[in-house]
Each structure stands twice: as structure tokens, then as C-alpha cells.
C-alpha positions as CSV (number, residue, x, y, z in Angstrom):
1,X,-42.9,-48.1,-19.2
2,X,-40.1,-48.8,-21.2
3,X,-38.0,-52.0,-20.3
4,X,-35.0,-52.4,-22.9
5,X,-32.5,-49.7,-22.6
6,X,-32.0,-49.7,-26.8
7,X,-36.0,-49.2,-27.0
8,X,-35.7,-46.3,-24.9
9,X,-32.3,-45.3,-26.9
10,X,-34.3,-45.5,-29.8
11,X,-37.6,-43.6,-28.6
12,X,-35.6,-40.6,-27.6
13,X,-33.6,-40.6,-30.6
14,X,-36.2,-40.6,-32.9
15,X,-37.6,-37.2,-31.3
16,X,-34.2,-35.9,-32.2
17,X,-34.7,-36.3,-35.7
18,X,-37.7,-33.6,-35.3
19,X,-35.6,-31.0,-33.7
20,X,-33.4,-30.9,-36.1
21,X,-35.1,-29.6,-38.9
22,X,-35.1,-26.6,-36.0
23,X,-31.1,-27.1,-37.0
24,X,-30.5,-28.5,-33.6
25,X,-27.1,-30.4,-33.7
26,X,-27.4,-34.2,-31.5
27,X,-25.0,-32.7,-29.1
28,X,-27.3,-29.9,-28.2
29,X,-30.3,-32.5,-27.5
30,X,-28.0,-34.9,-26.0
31,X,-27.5,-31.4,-23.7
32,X,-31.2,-30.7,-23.2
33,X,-32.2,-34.2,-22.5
34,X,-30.0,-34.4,-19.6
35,X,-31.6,-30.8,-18.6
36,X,-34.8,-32.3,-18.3
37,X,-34.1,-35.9,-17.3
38,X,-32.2,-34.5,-14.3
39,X,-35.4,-32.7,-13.3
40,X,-37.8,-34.7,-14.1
41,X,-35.5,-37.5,-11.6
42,X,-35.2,-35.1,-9.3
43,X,-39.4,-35.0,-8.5
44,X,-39.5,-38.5,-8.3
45,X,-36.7,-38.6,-5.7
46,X,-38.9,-36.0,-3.4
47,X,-42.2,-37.9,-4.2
48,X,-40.1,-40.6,-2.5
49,X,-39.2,-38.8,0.4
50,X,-35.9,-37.5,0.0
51,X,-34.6,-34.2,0.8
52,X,-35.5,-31.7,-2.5
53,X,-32.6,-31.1,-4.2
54,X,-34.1,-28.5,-6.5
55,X,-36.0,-25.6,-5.4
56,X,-39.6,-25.2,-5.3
57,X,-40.4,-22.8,-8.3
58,X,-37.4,-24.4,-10.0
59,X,-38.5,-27.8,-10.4
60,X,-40.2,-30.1,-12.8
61,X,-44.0,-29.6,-11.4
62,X,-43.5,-25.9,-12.1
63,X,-42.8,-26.7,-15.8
64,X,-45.6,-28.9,-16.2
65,X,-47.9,-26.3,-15.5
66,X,-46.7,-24.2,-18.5
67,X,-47.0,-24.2,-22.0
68,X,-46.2,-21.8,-25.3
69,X,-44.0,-18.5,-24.6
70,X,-44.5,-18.9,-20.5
71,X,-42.9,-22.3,-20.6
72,X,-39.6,-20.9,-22.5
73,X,-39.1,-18.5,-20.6
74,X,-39.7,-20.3,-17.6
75,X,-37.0,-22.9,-18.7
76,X,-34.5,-20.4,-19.7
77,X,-35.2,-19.1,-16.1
78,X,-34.8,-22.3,-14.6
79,X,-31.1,-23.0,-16.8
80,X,-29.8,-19.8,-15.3
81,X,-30.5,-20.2,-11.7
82,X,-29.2,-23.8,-11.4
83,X,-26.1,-23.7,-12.5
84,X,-24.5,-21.4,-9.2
85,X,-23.3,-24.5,-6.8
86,X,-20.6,-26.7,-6.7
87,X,-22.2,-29.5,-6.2
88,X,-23.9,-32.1,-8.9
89,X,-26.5,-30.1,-9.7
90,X,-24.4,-26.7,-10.5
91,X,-21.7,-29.4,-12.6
92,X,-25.2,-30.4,-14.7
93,X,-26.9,-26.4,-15.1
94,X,-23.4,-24.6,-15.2
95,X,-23.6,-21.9,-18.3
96,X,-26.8,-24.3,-19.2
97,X,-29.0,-22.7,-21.9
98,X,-32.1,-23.4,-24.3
99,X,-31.3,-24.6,-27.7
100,X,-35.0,-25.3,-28.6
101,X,-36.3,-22.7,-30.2
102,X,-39.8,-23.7,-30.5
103,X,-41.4,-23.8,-27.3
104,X,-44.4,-26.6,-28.6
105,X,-41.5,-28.7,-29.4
106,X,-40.1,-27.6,-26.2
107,X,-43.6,-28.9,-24.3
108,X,-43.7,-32.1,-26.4
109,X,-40.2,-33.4,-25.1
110,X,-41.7,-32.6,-21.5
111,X,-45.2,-34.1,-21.2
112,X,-44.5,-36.7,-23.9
113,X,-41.0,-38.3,-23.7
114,X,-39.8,-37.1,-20.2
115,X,-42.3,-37.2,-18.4
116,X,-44.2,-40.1,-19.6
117,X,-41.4,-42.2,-18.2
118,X,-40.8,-43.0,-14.2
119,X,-37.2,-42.5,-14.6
120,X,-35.8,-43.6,-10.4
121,X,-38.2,-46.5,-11.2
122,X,-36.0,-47.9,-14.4
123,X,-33.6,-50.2,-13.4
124,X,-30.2,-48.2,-13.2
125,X,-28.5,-50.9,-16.0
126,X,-31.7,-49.6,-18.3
127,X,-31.4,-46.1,-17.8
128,X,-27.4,-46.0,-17.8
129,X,-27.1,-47.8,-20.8
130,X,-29.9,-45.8,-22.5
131,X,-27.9,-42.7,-22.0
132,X,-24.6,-44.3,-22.7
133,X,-26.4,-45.2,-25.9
134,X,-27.4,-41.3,-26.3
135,X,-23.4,-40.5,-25.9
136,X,-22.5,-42.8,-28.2
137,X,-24.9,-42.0,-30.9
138,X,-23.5,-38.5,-30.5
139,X,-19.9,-39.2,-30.8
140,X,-21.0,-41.5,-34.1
141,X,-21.7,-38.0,-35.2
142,X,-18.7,-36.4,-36.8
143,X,-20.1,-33.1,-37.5
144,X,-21.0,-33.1,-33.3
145,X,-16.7,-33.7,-32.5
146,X,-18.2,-35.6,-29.6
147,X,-15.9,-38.7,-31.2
148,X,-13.0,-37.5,-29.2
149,X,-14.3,-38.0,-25.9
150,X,-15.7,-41.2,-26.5
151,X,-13.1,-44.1,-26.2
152,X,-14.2,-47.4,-27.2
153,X,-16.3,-48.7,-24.9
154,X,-14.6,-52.8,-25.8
155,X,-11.0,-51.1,-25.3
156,X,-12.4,-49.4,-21.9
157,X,-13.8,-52.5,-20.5
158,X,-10.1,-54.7,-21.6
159,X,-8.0,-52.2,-19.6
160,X,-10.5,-52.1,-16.6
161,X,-10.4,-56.3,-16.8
162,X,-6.7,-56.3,-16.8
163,X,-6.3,-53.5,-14.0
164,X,-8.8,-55.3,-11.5
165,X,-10.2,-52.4,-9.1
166,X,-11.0,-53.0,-6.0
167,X,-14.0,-51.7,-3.8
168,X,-11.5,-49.8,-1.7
169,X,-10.2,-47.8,-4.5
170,X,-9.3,-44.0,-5.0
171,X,-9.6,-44.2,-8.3
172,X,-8.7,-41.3,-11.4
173,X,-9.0,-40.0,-14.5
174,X,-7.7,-36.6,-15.0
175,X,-9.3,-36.2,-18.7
176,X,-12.7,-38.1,-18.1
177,X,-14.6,-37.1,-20.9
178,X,-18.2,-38.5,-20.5
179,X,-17.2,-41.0,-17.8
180,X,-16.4,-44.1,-19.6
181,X,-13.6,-45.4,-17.5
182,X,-15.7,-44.7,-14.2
183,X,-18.7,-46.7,-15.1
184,X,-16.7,-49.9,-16.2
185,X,-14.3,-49.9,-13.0
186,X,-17.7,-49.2,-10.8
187,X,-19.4,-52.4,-13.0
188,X,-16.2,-54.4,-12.6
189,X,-16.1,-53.9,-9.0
190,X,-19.5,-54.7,-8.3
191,X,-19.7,-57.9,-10.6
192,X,-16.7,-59.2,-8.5
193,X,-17.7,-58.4,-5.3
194,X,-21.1,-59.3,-4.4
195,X,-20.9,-59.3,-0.8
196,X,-19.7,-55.4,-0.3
197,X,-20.2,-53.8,3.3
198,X,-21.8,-50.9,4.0
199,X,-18.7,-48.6,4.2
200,X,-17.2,-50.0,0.6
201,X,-20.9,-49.6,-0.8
202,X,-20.8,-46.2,0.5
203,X,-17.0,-45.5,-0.7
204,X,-17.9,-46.8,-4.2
205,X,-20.9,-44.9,-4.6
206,X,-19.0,-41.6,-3.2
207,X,-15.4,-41.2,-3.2
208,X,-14.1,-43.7,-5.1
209,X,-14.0,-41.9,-8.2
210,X,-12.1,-38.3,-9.3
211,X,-12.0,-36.6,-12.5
212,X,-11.0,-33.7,-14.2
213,X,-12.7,-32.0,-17.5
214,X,-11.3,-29.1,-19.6
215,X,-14.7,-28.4,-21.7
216,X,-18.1,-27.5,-19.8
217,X,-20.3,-29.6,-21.5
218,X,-18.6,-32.7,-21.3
219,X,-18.3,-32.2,-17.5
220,X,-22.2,-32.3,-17.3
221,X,-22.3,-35.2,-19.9
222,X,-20.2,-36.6,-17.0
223,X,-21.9,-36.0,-14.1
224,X,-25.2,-37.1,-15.4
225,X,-23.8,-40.4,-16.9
226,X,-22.4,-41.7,-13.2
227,X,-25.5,-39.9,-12.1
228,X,-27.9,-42.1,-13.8
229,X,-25.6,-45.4,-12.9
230,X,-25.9,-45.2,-9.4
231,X,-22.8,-43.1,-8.6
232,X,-22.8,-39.8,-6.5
233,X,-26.1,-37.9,-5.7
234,X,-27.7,-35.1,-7.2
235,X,-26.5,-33.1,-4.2
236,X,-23.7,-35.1,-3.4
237,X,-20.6,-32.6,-4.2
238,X,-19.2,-33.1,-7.9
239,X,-16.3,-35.7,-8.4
240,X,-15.6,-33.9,-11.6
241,X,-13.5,-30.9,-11.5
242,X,-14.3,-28.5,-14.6
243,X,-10.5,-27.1,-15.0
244,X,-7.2,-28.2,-16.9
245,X,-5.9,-30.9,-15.3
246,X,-2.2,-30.3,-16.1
247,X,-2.9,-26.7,-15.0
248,X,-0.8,-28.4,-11.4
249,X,0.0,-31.2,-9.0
250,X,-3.5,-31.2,-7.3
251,X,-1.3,-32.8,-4.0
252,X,-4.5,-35.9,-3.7
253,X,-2.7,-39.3,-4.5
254,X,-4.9,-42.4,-6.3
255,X,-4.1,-46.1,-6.4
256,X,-5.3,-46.4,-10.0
257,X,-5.6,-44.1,-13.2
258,X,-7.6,-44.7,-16.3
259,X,-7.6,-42.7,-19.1
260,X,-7.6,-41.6,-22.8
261,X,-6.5,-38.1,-22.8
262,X,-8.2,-36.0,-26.0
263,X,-6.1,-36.5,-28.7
264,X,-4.1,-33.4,-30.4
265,X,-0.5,-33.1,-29.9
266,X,-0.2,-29.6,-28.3
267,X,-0.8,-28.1,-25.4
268,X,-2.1,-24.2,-26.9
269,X,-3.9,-20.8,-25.7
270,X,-5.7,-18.8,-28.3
271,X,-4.1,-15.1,-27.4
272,X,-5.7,-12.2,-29.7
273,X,-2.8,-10.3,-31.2
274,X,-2.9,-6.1,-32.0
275,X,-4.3,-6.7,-35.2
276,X,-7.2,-8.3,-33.9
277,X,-6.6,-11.5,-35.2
278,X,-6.8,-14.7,-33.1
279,X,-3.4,-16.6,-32.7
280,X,-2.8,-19.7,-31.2
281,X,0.5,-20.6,-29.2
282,X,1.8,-23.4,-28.3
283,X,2.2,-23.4,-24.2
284,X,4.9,-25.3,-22.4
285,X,4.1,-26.5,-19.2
286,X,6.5,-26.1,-16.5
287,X,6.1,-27.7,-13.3
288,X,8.4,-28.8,-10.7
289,X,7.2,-32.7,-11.0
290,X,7.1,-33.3,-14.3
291,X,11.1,-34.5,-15.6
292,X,10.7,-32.2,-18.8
293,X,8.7,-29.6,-20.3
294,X,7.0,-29.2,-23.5
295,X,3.9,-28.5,-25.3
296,X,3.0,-31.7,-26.5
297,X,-0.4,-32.3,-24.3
298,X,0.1,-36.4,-24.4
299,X,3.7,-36.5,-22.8
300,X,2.6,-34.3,-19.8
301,X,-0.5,-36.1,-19.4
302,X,1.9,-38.7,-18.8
303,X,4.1,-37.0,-16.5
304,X,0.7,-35.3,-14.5
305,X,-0.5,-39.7,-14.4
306,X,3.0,-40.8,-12.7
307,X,2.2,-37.8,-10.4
308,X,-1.2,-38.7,-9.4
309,X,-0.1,-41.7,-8.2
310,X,0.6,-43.4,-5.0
311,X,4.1,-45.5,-4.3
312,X,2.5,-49.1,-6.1
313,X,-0.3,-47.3,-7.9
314,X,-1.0,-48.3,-11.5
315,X,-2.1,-46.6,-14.7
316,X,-2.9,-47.7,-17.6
317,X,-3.3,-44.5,-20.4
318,X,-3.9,-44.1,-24.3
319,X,-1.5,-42.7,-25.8
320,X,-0.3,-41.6,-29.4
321,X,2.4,-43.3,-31.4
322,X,4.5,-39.8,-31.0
323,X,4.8,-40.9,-27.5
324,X,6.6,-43.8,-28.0
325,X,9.5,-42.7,-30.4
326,X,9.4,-38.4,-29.9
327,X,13.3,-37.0,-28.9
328,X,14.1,-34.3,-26.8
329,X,11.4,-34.0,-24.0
330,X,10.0,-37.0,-25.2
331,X,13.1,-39.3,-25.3
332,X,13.9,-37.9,-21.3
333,X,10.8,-38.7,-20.7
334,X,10.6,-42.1,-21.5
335,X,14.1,-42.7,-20.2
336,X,12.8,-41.8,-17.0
337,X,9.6,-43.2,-16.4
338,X,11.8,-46.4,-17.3
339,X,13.9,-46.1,-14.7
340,X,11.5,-44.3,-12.1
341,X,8.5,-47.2,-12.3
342,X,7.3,-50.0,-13.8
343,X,6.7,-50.0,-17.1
344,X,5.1,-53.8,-17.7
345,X,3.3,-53.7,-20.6
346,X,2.2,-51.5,-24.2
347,X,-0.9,-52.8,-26.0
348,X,-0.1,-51.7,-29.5
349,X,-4.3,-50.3,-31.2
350,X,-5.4,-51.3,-34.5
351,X,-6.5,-48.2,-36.5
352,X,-10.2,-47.9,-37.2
353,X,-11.4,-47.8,-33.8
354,X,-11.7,-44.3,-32.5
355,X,-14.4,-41.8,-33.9
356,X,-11.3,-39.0,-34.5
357,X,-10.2,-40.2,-37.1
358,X,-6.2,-40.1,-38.0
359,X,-5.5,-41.9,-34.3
360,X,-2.5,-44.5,-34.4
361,X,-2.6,-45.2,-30.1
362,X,-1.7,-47.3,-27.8
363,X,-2.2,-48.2,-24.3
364,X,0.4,-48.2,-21.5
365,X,0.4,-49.8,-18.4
366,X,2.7,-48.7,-15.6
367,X,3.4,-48.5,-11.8
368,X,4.6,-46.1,-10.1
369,X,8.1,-47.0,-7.8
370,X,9.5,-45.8,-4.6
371,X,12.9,-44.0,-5.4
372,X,15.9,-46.2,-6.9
373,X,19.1,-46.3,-7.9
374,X,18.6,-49.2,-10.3
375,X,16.1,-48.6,-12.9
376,X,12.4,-50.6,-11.9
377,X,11.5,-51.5,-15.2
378,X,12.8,-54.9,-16.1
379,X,10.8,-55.8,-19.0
380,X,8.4,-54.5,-21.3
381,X,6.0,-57.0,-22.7
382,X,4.0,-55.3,-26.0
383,X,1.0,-56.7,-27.0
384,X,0.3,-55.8,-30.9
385,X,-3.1,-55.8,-32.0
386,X,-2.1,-53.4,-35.0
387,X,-0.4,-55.3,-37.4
388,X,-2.8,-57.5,-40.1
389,X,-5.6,-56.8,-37.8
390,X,-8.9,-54.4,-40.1
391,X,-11.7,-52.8,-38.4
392,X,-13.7,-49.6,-38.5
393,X,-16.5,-48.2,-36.8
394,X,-19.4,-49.4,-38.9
395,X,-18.3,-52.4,-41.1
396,X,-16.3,-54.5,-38.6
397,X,-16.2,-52.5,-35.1
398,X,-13.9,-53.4,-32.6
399,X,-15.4,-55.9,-30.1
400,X,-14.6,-56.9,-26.5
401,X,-13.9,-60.7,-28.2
402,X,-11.1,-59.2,-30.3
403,X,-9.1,-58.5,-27.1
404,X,-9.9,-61.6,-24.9
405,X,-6.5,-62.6,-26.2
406,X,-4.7,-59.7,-24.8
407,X,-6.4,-60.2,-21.6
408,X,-5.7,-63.5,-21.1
409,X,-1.7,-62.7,-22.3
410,X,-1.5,-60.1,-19.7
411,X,-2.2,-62.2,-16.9
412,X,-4.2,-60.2,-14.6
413,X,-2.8,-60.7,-11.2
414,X,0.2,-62.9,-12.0
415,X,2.3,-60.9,-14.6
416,X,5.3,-62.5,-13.2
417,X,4.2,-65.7,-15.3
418,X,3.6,-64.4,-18.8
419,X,4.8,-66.6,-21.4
420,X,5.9,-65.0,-25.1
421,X,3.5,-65.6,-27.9
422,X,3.0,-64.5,-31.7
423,X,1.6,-61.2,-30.7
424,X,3.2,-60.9,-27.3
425,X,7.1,-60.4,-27.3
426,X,8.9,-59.6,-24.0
427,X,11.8,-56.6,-24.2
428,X,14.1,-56.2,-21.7
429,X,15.2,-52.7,-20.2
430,X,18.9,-53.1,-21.8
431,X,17.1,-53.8,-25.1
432,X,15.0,-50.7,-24.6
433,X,17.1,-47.8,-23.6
434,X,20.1,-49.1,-26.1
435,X,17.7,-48.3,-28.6
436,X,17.5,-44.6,-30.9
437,X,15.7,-42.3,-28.2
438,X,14.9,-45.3,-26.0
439,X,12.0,-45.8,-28.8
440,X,9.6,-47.9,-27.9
441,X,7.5,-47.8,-31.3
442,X,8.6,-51.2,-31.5
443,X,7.1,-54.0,-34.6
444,X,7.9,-57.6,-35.2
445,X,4.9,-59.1,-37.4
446,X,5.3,-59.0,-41.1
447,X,2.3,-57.1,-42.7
448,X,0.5,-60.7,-44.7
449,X,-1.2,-58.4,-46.9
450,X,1.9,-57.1,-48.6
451,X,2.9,-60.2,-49.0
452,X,-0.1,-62.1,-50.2
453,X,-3.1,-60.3,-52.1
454,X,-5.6,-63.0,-51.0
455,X,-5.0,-61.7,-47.6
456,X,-6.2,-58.2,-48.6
457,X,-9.2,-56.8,-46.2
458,X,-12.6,-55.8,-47.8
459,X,-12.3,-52.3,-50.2
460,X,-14.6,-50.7,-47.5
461,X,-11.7,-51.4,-44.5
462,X,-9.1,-50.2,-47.3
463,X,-10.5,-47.5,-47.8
464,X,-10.8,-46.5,-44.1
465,X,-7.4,-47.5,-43.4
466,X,-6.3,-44.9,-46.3
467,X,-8.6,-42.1,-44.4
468,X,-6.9,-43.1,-41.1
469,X,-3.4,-43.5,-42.4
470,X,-3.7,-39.8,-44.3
471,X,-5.3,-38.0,-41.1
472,X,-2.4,-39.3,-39.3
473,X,0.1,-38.1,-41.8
474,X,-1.3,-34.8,-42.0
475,X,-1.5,-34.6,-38.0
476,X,2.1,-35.0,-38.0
477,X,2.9,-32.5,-40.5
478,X,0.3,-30.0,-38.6
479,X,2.9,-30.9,-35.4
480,X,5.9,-30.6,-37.5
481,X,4.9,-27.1,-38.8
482,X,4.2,-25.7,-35.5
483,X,7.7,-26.9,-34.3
484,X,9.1,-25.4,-37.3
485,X,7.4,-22.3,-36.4
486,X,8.2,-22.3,-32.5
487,X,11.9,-21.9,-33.9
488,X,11.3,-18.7,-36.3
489,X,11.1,-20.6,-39.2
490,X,8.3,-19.7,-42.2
491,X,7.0,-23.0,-44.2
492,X,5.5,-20.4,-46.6
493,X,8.6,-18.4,-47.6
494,X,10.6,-22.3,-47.2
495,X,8.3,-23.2,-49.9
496,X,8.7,-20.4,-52.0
């Protein structure tokens, strides 16, 4: 049996490599694996004695006893009746199918790699992390454009430190992606409270945690990621939601929201037009909680967050630059959630970090306030870790090191006793709504390396920064074109 979590990264990996000379992309076996792992778990947990979550005929004992065509077909058979329930198990098979086309390959990944493993009997850090090292393998893929579901698992566990869960926790994350935020609050809780009785164990295992994901196969990415850490059943019913979350108010009300909503300005539905051709446009959403509508996605993930709260809930969300200095919706926006709640503190990324490329984001951190005629924010406190700070995702990757600083400016706990630093400048609420649009794209440092070409990063880190800074340029003349559009205006005959 395999002990080390990367050893067992690295042994399933490699089989990869084989499959796709069959051109099959790492997402698809990424999507397979978890297929079969989730049956294969399954059997042990009835040779154990609990209840049979999959039904005889269905199950992993009736695909051991196959091979060649009958196997295939018997595993396309087993894809499409799985996937009907609403519980774990239909989350992991919904819309499932076989992207192997070989079916000795197919029996090879069974009896070899599966099933030469005693999966229930791995400890749950070796198997978790394994398949955490799967996903982010995957999202290292560009080609796969897993990247922008994968938030940086140093950045994840900073926010979760600073945020402090507790066992008794309803906590959320309306654009969940493969589950990153849920496993580091569910580690953080149990590292910091080893003496948990049996109705928080039971709360923490099921209950504690709610998401919501827009694309199918990330939902069972998901699932099986919390399913393989200890959290939820296989028959337990699914604490992912497959559905847009800022489709409504949902009415349920959390005491903490974590997340890094995908990035992409605009909220859109592809509508085919008489011509045939496909034609996306841009949808504002209108609902009856949110302080102003638009189609930019990030603000009204930010108006759904405040939502999902309860009276002295917290969030703490990524969010683009455009979110800090956009007018209109943007700058009403802003005003208000200043005004309406807390807004303590804005963590200011370095570029470099994310897989989707072209990302200049931040985090914010707010609470959300009964109502008030006096505005609750006081001060903002920002945090910048952009400004003469290199990395990038192979040379010099972000690390949980590089943000010990932040953590230990923020003052988990006892904000109330921050003191200003180099990095860590205090701003009061006169100071921020004075400014143009209540702008909070806010910079102090002087950039060394224009200053000083001794202070100049490695060409490598250049060069990325150039990538980054020229996919983030031409994201914000993709937004500025469609806004052009939305009011009648052509950029072609403009141009011409």
C-alpha cells in the first residue's frame, strides 16, 4: 500500500501520461479517476458493514468480473444509471460518461491502479492530499482551463487563518469550485479544537458546509474532494448545489463566507440569433437585495455575499481590481457596503499567482451590520503584497511564508489593536468616500525597481509579469468593448 500522498500523486499521474496518446485531456482522467475511486470506496465501505450505497449490479465487484467490450459497456451502463439522485452519489455520476476509449486501458486503471489500493484504509490526510494533488496538477494544465477554479492553496489557507472558523459554523461559498476553502476551514477547525463533542463532530462532518457550482464537473470534482477528506457521506445529501448562485436570495443565512468567484467580468447567456449564429449577451441581474444592478459577475457576487450573511457574519472574497475603482453600479456599490457593514480590511495580490493568467485581485474582508444611520465602516486597513513583490507559478510560487506577515498585521481576533506598518496603512471612511467613486484601488509604495535597476526581478519573473500585465490589459479592453456595445456603439465602424 502506498503511504505518501505525492507517491500516490505520482503513480496515478504517470498512468495518465498513457491515456493520452488516446488524446485524453488530464481533466477527463482527473473525471474518470474519481468515477472509479468513488466505487472502488464504496465496496470497501460495505465489506465494512455499512449500508451499500451503490446498487448490486452497479458496483465495483461487477466490474471486476469484466474485461474487453463487456467491461465498456458495462461502465458506460453503470455512468448512466448513477447519476439520477440528489444526493452525493447523483452530484459524482450526474451526466457522467466514458472518455476511455480503449477498454484494456480501461481494465488496466481498474485491476492495476484502483483496485490494487485499499482506499477507506489510507489515512484521509493521504488520500485527500493525493487528490488535491490530482486537482492541482490539472489546473497547472492551461490547455484543461481547470486554472480558474483553483485558487492558491497558500492564499486559501491565509484567509481561513485570519477568519478563524469555529466548530459551530454554517459556513459558505457560493462559487466553490473544487472545494478549496471547505477543506482548509474543516483542517483549521480541527487542528484548533482537539477536544470536539459528538454533536460539533457530527455538525462539521455534515452541515457545516454549503456551496454552490455553475459547471457540472467541477461540482463532482467537489463532492469527491470533501468526500475523500472526511466530509459528508457518499449518501449523505450533497452540500453542493449545481446551479448559479446569483440566479436568487436562496433565504439560508451563514456566519462566514469564503470565496474566489471565477474570474471574467460579465455576467452572459449565449442566445442563438435567426441566423443561426451563437451570440452572447451580457445579463443584468436584478434582484430586490442587491443595491444595484449590472452585469459585471464580481460586483453581484459581492452583493449575493453581503446577502448570505447573518447580522455579524464575515466574508472574506477575491475580487478583481475593477471592483475597487468601477463607477456607476460599481461606485453605489461600494458606497454602500461602506456604510451598510464593516469593511475592515483589503489584502492588495501580487500578480503571478493564479493559473488564469491576466488576474490583478484582491481580497476583502467584511462584516455584515444591523441597519444604521451612521455608516459602520470606520476604517479600512489595506494590506499590499503587490507592490515590489515577483512570483509566478513555477520559478518563485507563492508560499504560505510570504503572507505570515499579513496574518500577523491583521490581528486575528483583536483587530481593534492593529498598528500601521510599511505595508499596512489604515484609511478612514472620510478619506474613502471623499475620494473619485469612493475608489478604493488605493497604492502608497514606490515601485524600487523603477527606481533602481539592481532591484530588477530575474528575466523569467519579467517576463511573466509582462504576460500578466498584457492579459489584464486586454481583459479590460474585452470589458470596455462590450460596454461600448451594450450602448449601440460599433468598435469596427469607430475604427474605420
Amino acid at each position: 500500500m502506498v503511504t505518501d500522498s505525492k507517491a500516490l500523486v505520482d503513480k496515478l499521474w504517470n498512468y495518465c501520461n498513457v491515456l493520452r496518446d488516446d488524446g485524453l485531456s488530464y481533466g477527463d482522467y482527473v473525471e474518470q479517476l474519481t468515477y472509479l475511486l468513488f466505487l472502488k470506496m464504496s465496496e470497501e465501505q460495505r465489506q465494512l458493514g455499512l449500508p451499500n450505497i451503490v446498487p448490486e449490479g452497479l458496483d465495483w465487484p461487477s466490474l471486476l468480473k469484466l474485461s474487453g467490450e463487456a467491461l465498456e459497456a458495462h461502465y458506460i451502463k453503470i455512468l448512466n444509471e448513477l447519476g439520477t439522485t440528489d444526493d452525493m452519489l447523483g452530484v459524482i455520476f450526474r451526466k457522467a460518461q466514458n472518455r476511455i476509449q480503449d477498454p484494456a486501458k480501461l481494465q488496466r486503471l481498474i485491476h492495476d491502479l484502483i483496485n490494487g489500493e485499499t482506499w477507506m484504509g489510507l489515512d484521509v490526510d493521504i488520500k485527500g492530499d493525493a487528490y488535491e494533488g490530482l486537482l492541482e496538477r490539472n489546473a497547472a494544465d492551461t490547455k484543461s482551463g481547470a486554472g480558474q477554479y483553483f485558487t492558491p492553496r497558500a492564499l486559501i489557507s491565509a484567509m481561513v487563518d485570519v477568519m478563524q472558523p469555529t466548530p459551530d459554523m454554517r459556513i459558505c461559498d457560493p462559487a466553490c469550485g473544487t472545494g478549496g476553502f471547505f477543506l482548509a476551514a474543516y483542517d483549521y477547525i480541527i487542528k484548533h479544537n482537539p477536544h470536539l463533542d459528538r454533536a460539533q463532530k457530527q455538525h462539521l462532518r455534515s452541515g457545516a458546509f454549503t456551496g454552490w457550482e455553475i459547471v457540472e464537473n467541477t461540482a463532482r470534482l467537489c463532492a469527491m474532494n470533501m468526500l475523500l477528506h472526511g466530509i459528508e457521506t457518499p449518501e449523505s445529501d450533497s452540500p453542493i448545489r449545481l446551479d448559479d448562485a446569483l440566479r436568487d436570495d436562496p433565504g439560508e443565512r451563514f456566519d462566514l463566507v469564503l470565496a474566489n468567484p471565477p474570474f471574467g467580468k460579465k455576467s452572459s447567456v449565449t442566445i442563438v440569433n435567426a441566423e443561426g449564429k451563437a451570440d452572447k449577451q451580457n445579463m443584468t441581474v436584478v434582484r430586490d437585495d442587491f443595491w444595484a444592478s449590472t452585469s459585471n459577475k464580481q460586483l453581484n457576487f459581492v452583493q449575493h455575499m453581503r446577502t448570505l450573511l447573518k447580522i455579524g457574519g464575515q466574508c472574506a472574497v477575491v475580487v478583481p481590481d475593477n471592483v475597487l475603482f468601477e463607477g456607476g453600479a460599481g461606485e453605489t456599490i461600494r458606497r454602500k457596503l461602506l456604510h451598510e457593514c464593516n469593511v475592515h480590511t483589503l489584502l492588495r495580490l501580487p500578480t503571478g499567482i493564479f493559473y488564469a493568467q491576466g488576474v490583478k485581485a484582491n481580497v476583502l474582508f467584511f462584516e455584515r451590520k444591523p441597519g444604521s444611520e451612521t455608516p459602520w465602516t470606520k476604517d479600512l486597513w489595506i494590506y499590499d503584497l503587490r507592490t515590489n513583490q515577483h512570483f509566478t507559478l513555477k520559478q518563485n510560487p507563492l508560499t504560505r511564508a510570504d503572507l505570515d506577515d499579513f496574518v500577523a498585521c491583521y490581528r486575528p481576533g483583536a483587530i481593534g489593536k492593529r498598528e500601521e506598518t510599511e505595508r499596512f496603512k489604515r484609511f478612514t471612511y472620510d478619506e474613502l468616500v471623499a475620494r473619485d467613486k469612493a475608489s478604493l484601488d488605493i497604492f502608497w509604495l514606490r515601485d524600487e525597481s523603477l527606481e533602481d535597476t539592481d532591484n530588477l526581478p530575474a528575466p523569467g519573473i519579467i517576463a511573466a509579469e509582462i504576460v500578466e500585465d498584457l492579459e489584464a490589459a486586454l481583459e479590460e479592453f474585452r470589458a470596455l468593448a462590450e460596454s461600448l456595445a451594450e450602448v449601440g456603439i460599433d468598435i469596427d465602424a469607430v475604427a474605420e
